[in-house]
C-alpha positions in Angstrom: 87.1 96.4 109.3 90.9 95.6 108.7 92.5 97.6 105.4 95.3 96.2 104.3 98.1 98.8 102.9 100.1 98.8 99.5 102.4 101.1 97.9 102.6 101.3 94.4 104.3 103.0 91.5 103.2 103.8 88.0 105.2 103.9 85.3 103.8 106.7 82.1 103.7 104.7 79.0 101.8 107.9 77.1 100.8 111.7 78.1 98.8 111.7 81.0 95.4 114.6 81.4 93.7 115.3 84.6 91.3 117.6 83.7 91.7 120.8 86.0 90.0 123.9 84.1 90.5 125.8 81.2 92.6 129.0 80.4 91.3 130.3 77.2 91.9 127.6 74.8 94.4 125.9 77.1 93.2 122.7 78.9 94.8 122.4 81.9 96.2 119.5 83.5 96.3 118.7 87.2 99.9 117.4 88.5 98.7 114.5 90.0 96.4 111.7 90.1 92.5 112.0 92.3 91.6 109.0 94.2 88.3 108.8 92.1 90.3 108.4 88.4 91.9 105.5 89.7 89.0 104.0 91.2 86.9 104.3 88.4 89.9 102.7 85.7 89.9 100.0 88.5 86.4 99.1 88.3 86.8 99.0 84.6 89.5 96.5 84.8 88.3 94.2 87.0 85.0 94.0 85.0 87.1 93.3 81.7 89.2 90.5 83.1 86.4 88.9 84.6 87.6 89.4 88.0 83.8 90.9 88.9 80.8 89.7 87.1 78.7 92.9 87.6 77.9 96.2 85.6 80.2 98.7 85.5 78.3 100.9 88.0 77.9 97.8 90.5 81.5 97.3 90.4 82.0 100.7 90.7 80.2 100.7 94.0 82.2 97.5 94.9 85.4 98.7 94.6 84.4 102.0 96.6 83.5 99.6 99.5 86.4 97.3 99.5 89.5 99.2 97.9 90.6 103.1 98.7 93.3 104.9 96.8 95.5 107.8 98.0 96.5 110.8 95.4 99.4 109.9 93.0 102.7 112.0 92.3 105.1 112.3 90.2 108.0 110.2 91.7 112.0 110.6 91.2 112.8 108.7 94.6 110.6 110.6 96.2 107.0 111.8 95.8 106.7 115.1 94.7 104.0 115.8 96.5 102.9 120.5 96.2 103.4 121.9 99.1 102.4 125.2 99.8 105.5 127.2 101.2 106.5 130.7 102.0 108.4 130.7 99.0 105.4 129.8 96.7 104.4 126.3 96.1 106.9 124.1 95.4 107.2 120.0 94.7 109.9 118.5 97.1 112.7 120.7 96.3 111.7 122.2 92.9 109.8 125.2 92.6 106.5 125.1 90.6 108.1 126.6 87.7 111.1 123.7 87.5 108.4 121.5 87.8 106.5 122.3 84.9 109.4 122.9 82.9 111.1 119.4 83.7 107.2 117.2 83.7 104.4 119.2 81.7 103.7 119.4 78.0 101.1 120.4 76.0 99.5 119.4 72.2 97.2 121.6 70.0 94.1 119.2 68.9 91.3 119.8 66.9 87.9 118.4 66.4 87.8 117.4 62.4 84.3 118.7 60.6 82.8 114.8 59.6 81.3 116.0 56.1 84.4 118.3 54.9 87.3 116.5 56.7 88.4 120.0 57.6 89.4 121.4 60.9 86.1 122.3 62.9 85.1 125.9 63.9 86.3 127.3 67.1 87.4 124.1 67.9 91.1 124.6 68.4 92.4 123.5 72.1 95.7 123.0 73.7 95.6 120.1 75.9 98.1 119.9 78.6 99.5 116.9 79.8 102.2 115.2 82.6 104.6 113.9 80.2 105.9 110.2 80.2 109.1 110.7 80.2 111.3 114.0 81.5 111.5 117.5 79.5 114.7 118.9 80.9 116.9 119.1 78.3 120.1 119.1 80.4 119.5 115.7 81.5 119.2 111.9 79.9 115.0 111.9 79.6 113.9 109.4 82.2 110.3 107.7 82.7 108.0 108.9 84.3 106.8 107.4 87.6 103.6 108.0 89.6 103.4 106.3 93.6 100.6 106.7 95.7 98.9 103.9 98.1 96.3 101.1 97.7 94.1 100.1 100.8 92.5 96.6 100.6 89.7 95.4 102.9 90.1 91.3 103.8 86.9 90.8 101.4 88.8 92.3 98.4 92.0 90.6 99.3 90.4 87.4 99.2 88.3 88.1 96.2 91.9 88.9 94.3 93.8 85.7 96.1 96.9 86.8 96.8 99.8 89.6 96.3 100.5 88.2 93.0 97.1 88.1 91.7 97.3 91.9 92.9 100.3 92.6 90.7 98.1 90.5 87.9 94.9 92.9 88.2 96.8 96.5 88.4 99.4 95.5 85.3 97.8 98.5 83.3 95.3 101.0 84.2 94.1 104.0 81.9 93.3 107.2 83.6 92.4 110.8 83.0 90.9 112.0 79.5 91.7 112.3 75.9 91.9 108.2 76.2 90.4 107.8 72.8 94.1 109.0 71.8 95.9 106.8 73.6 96.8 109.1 76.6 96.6 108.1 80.5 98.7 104.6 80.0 100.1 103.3 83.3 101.6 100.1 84.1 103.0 99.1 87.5 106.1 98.8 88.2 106.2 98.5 92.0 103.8 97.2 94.9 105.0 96.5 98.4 103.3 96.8 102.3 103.1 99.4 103.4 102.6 100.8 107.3 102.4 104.5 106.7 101.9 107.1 103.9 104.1 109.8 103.0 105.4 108.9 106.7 102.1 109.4 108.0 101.2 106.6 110.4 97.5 104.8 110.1 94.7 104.1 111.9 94.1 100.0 112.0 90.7 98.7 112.5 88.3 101.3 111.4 85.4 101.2 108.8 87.2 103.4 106.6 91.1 103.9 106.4 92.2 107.3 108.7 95.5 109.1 109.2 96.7 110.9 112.7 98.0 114.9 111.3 100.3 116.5 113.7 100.5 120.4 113.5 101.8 121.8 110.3 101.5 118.4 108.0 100.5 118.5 104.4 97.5 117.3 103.0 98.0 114.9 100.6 94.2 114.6 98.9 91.4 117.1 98.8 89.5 118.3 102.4 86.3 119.8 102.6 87.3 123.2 103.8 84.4 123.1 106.8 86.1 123.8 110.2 89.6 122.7 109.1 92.2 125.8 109.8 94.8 125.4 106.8 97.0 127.5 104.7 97.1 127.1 101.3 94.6 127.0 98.8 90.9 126.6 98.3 88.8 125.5 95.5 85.3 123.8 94.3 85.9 120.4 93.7 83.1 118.8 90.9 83.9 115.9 88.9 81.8 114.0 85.8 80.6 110.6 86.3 78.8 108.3 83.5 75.7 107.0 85.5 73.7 104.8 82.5 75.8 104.4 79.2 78.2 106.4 77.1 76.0 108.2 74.9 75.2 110.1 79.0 79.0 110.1 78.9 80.1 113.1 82.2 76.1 114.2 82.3 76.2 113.7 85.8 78.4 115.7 88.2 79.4 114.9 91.7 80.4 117.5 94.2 82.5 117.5 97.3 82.2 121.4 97.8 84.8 123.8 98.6 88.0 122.1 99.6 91.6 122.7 101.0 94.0 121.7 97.9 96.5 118.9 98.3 99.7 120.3 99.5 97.8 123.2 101.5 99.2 122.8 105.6 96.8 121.7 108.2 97.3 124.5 111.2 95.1 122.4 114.0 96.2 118.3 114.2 93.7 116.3 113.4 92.1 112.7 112.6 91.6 112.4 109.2 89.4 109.7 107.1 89.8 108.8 103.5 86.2 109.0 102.2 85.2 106.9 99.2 86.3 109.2 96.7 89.4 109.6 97.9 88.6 112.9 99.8 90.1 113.1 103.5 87.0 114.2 105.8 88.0 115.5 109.4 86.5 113.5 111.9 88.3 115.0 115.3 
């Protein structure tokens, strides 16, 4: 199968929530975007401009076939993608503290008691959030941008008719949660070929787009932690899907066990395959 290769960039037109886990009432945010959020806001859109005439879960299971996504980061000229350092994890040159301070936010919310209009019970949460435009106060605010890479079998490509039609398709996608309030707004704001990711060359002509790691190279998406020597960090990766309608709304969890964090480095080179939710599985 021939993938084709795009990179694109994102520009934040509200907060943006990845939900990570929770720190007492603090909802915590990831610092990038999954593979799997943006093929699921994908999906969506392509069944609201008419592009596919299926269900949402048949589309769903379309564009897992014919489109793949990379992770997303934050981008000022280059991607910050973490990277797990002797000097603690850091993103490009800023340590994870700078990089908190210049890109995440927070807001306290609260669920509103329907007969009283009063604040509900217990129901008091912080959500945190990658903020759409920068925090440092020392510096003019900027917008901020997300890049990561599209991969587009010839089916897809000819389904969407050209580069242009692309552009059309991916003018705004909405990721992440707390949606009902507006947050998770991206519109594009770059798409070009591409050849490589992150300088990472790829592998042309297999059923699923793959990447060559030399010794020492970051992982930029999550890997099943299964006979892969890394540094870095581990954790269980689980995510909610909506299998029937939204009254099942996340009932349903999908699970890709316990997994090397993007940014942790690979310690044996390797060939690596982007699986259909994004998740890079060894396969040499």
């Amino acid at each position: 199968m021939s993938w084709q290769c795009f990179q694109l960039t994102f520009e934040l037109f509200s907060p943006l929530h990845i939900g990570f886990h929770k720190v007492g009432s603090v909802q915590r945010t990831r610092h990038y975007i999954p593979a799997r959020n943006l093929l699921a806001s994908s999906a969506e859109t392509f069944v609201r401009s008419g592009l596919l005439h299926h269900s949402y879960q048949d589309a769903l299971r379309w564009v897992q076939e014919h489109l793949t996504f990379s992770y997303f980061f934050v981008d000022e000229g280059q991607e910050l993608v973490p990277t797990y350092t002797n000097e603690g994890l850091k993103y490009g040159d800023l340590s994870r503290e700078c990089f908190e301070h210049r890109y995440i936010s927070a807001r306290v919310t609260t669920a509103i008691e329907a007969s009283t209009g009063s604040a509900e019970d217990g129901s008091l949460h912080e959500v945190e959030f990658i903020s759409p435009h920068t925090l440092d106060a020392r510096q003019n605010p900027t917008t901020t941008r997300m890049s990561g890479y599209m991969f587009v079998t010839d089916e897809a490509w000819e389904t969407m008719g050209n580069e242009t039609a692309l552009k059309t398709r991916l003018t705004e996608l909405q990721v992440g949660g707390e949606r009902r309030y507006g947050f998770g707004r991206l519109r594009l704001a770059g798409c070009k070929p591409s050849t490589g990711i992150c300088g990472i060359p790829l592998t042309h002509g297999t059923p699923r787009p793959q990447v060559q790691l030399a010794d020492n190279s970051r992982f930029l998406a999550h890997v099943p932690s299964g006979g892969v020597r890394a540094r870095g960090m581990i954790e269980p990766l689980v995510g909610r899907v909506t299998q029937a309608d939204s009254r099942t709304y996340g009932r349903t969890l999908t699970r890709s066990g316990i997994c090397w964090a993007p940014g942790s480095i690979c310690e044996e080179a390797g060939v690596f395959e982007f699986a259909e939710e994004g998740v890079w599985t060894r396969i040499q």
